[in-house]
C-alpha positions as CSV (number, residue, x, y, z in Angstrom):
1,X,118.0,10.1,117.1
2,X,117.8,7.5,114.7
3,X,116.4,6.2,111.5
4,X,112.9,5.1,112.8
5,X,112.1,8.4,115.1
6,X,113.9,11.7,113.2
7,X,115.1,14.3,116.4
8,X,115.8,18.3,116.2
9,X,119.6,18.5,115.7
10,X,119.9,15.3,113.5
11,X,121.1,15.1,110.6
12,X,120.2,13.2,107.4
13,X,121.2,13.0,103.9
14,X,119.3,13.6,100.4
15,X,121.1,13.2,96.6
16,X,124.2,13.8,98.3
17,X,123.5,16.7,100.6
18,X,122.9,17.0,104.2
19,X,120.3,18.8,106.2
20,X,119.9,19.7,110.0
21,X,116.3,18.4,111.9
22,X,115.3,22.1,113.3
23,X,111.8,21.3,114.2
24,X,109.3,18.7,114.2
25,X,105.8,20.2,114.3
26,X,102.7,17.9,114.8
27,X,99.3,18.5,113.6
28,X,97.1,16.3,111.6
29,X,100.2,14.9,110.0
30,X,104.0,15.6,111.8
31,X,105.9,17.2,109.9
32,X,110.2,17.5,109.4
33,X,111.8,21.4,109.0
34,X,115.2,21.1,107.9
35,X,118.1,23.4,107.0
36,X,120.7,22.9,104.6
37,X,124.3,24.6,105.1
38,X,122.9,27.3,103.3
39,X,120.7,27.8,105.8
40,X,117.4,27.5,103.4
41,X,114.6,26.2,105.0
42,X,112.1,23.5,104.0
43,X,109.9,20.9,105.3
44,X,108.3,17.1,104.5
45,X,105.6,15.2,106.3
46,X,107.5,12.4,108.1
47,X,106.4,9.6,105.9
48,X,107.5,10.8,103.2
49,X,111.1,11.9,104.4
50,X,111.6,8.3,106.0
51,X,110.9,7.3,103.1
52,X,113.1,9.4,100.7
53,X,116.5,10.4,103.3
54,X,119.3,8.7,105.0
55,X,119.9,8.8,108.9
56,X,123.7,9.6,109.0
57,X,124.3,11.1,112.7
58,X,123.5,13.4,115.6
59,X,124.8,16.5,115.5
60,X,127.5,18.0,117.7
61,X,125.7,21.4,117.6
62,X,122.8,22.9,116.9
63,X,121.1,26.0,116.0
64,X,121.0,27.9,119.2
65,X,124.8,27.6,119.4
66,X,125.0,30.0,116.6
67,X,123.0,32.7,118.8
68,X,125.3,31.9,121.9
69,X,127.0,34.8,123.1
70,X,129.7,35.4,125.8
């Protein structure tokens, strides 16, 4: 949850538009998926998103709030 160590439900900024951390997946290399607010999905190794997006905040919810039901 900050600009050294990227967290699901973070949320960081790119030419002006933010995405939401949905997943970090490690294999060889770890890797970011991100959302945008139009809920399309894409992904970066981690050392080149650290390198190329802004840290701005945690989230106050995340992507299993959308499924929540009561």
């Amino acid at each position: 949850m900050s600009a050294e160590k990227p967290e699901v439900g973070d949320v960081w900024e790119r030419h002006g538009y933010k995405y939401h951390i949905v997943d970090i997946r490690h294999w060889e290399l770890t890797y970011i998926y991100y959302i945008d607010k139009d809920l399309n999905e894409d992904y970066e190794p981690i050392d080149i998103f650290l390198n190329n997006w802004k840290y701005l905040c945690k989230s106050k919810a995340s992507i299993e709030d959308l499924f929540e039901m009561e």
